[in-house]
N, C-alpha and C positions, 0 to 999 in steps of 0.2 A: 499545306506543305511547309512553309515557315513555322507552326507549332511543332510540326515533327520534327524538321530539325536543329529547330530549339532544345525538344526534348532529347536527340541524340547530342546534343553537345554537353549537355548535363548530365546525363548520362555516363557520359565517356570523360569528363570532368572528374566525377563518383567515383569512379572505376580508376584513373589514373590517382587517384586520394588513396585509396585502399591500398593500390600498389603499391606508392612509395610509403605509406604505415609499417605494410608489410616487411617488405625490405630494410626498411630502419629498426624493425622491432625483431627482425626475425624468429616466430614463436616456434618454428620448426627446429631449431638448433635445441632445444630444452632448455633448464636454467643450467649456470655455469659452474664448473668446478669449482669445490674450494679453495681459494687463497688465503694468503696471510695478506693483512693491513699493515699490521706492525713486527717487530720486532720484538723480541723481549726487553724488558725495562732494565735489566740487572743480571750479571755473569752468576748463574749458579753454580755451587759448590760440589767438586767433584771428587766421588770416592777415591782415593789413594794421591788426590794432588793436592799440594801446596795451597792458601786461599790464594782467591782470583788477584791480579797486581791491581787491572781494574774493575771497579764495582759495577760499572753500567756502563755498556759495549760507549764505543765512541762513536757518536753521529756525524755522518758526510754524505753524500750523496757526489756523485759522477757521472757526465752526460751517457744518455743510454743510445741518446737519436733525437732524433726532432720530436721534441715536446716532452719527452719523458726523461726522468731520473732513474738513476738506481741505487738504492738507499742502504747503507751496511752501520757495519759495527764490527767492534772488535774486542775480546777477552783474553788474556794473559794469563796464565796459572805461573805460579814461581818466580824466585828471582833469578833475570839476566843472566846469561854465561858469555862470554864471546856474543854480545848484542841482544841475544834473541831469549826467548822466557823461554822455561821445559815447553810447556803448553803455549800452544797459541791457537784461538779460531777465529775466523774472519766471517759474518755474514754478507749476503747481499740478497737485498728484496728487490723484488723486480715486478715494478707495483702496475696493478690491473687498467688501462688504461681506455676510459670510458667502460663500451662493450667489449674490447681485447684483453685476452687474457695476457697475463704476465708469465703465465708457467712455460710457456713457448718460449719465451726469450730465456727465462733460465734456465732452462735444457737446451740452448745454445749457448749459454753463460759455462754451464758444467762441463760440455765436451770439448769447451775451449781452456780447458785446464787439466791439460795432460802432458807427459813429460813431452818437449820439443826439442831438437838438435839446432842450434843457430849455427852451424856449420864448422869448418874448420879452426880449428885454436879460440872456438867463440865459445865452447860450451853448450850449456842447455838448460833449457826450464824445468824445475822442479816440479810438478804433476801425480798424479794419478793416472797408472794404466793396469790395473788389473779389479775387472769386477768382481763387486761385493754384494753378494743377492741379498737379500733380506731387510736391507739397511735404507729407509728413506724412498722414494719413490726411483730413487736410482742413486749408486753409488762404486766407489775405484775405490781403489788402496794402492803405494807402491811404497817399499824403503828404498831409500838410496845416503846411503854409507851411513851416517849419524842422523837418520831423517825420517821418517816414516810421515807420509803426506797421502792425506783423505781426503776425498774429495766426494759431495751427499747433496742431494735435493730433493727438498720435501714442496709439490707444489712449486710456488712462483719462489721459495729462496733455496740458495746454495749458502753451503756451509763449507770452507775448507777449512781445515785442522792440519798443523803441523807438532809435529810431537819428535823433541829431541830426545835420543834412545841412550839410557844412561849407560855407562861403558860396559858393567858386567851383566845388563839384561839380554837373554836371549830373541832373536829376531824375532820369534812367534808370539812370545810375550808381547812384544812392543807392539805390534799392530792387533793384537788383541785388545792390548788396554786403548787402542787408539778409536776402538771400533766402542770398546763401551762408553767413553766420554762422548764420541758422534752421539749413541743412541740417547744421553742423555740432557747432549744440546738441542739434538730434532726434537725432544718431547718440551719445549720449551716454546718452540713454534708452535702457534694456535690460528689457524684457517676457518675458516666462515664463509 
């Protein structure tokens, strides 16, 4: 009686090892999406712009939550008008943490960058609200007066681009050319 259950305790010992393997390892989920690790090293050079003001985005990171960062960069094309370059894009990586993906949090990162009303005589945020299919694994576009702002995620990073619209180009123009620098910033992110 006592060798039995012996052998049920060991048993059910086995079995609760297996479980929690299981559960930590989870092999039913399959392996995970691609992500990016990094960022690119240096601001590529883009048809019809000025060279980059910076050569190699600028590294910071910003609390994301308990435990995790969220790591960006930023590129300039042109010189300064009224503060701001023609061009400008912002990265942020939203890095994979342990088993959790990061692409989650920067599909909450993207949809929290659309135009907002801060209410009366306050104004509003400048955004992205109108989708752009084809563009990133998801992507917006909106002009607003001298401004055309894009807003793109590929995977765990976002990309926003602002592109100041020169006085005599026409609307359609400007967010066309704003779509082809995006596509040329996303081909710059590399996932694994």
């Amino acid at each position: 009686m006592r060798r039995k259950r012996l052998g049920l305790v060991a048993l059910s010992a086995v079995l609760l090892g297996c479980a929690a393997v299981l559960a930590a390892e989870r092999p039913w989920a399959g392996p995970a999406d691609p992500e990016a690790a990094t960022l690119p090293a240096s601001c590529p050079a883009l048809a019809g712009q000025p060279p980059a003001r910076y050569g190699v985005p600028a590294a910071f990171t910003a609390p994301a939550g308990p435990g995790s960062t969220i790591r960006g960069g930023l590129c300039e094309w042109g010189e300064p008008d009224h503060g701001s370059a023609p061009l400008q894009a912002k990265y942020r990586l939203y890095p994979r943490a342990g088993r959790q993906s990061g692409t989650e949090e920067a599909e909450h990162g993207a949809a929290a960058l659309v135009t907002r009303n801060q209410g009366p005589g306050r104004g509003g945020t400048l955004g992205a609200d109108t989708p752009l299919p084809g563009l990133g694994d998801e992507a917006r576009i909106s002009a607003h007066d001298i401004l055309v702002v894009l807003v793109t995620r590929k995977a765990n990073v976002v990309l926003t681009l602002q592109y100041r619209v020169p006085d005599d180009e026409p609307r359609q123009l400007s967010e066309t050319r704003a779509e082809s620098c995006a596509r040329t910033l996303l081909d710059q992110i590399r996932t694994a």
